[in-house]
N, C-alpha and C positions, 0 to 999 in steps of 0.2 A: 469750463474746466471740470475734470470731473473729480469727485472725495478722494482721496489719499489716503486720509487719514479718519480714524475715529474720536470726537470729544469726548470727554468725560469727566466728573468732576469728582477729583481725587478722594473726597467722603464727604459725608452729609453738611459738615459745615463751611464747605466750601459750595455748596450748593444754597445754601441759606444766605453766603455773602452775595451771595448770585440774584440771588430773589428779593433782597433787600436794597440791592440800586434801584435809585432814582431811575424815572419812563426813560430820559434822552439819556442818560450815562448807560442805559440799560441795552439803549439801541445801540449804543456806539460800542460797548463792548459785543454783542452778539454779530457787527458786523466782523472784530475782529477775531472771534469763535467761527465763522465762516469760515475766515481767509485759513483760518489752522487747520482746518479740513483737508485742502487742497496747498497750501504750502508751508507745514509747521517746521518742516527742516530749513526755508528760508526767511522767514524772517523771527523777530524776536529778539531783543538784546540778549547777551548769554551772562549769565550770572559766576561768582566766584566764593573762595569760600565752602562755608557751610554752606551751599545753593549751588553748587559746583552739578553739572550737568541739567540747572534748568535754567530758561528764559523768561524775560518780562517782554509783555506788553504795555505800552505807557500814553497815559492818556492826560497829557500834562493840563491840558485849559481845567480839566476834570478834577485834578490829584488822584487819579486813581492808578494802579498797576496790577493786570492780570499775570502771575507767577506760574508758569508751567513746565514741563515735561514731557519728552518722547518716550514712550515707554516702548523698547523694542521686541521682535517676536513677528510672528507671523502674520498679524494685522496689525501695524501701526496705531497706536494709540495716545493720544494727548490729553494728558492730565493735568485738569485745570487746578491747583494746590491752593491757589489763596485770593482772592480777590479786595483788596480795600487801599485805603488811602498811603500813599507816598509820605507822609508826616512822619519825621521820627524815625523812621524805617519800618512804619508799624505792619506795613505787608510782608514785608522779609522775614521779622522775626516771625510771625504765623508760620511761614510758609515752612521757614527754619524748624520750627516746635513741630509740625504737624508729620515733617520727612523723618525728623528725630523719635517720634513716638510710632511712627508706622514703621520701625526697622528694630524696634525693641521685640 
């Protein structure tokens, strides 16, 4: 299949929750940064709320949840907003703070 879509991680610290996963939590997300490539409009649970037009990706054995975004325009782009543990909600609230501080 061929790219669809462009990844990209919504700012530097969503790039550092990135690089700080574990080698195998590491793989299993960058397969599903793949699949967002080529189908980020199908899949993805969709979030509500303050998270209202993005998606999770869920990696239950893991606790982990990649939080993102279609960013629309002339190239499709997927912005990765948050990456870490399902506890708490502690992914959301990031994801939350970080959509809330970039629209200030």
């Amino acid at each position: 299949m061929s790219r669809r879509f462009t990844v990209r991680f919504y700012n530097e610290d969503a790039l550092k929750e990135y690089r700080k996963l574990d080698g195998s939590v590491k793989k299993l997300v960058d397969v599903g940064l793949r699949k967002l490539e080529v189908r980020a409009d199908e899949i993805g649970k969709p979030l509500e709320g303050p998270l209202r037009g993005c998606k999770e990706l869920k990696y239950r054995k893991d606790g982990v949840r990649v939080v993102f975004r279609i960013a629309g325009g002339v190239i499709e782009i997927v912005d990765i907003i948050a990456i870490g543990s399902r506890a708490d909600g502690e992914v959301f609230k990031t994801a939350e703070k970080r959509l809330t501080a970039g629209n200030e």
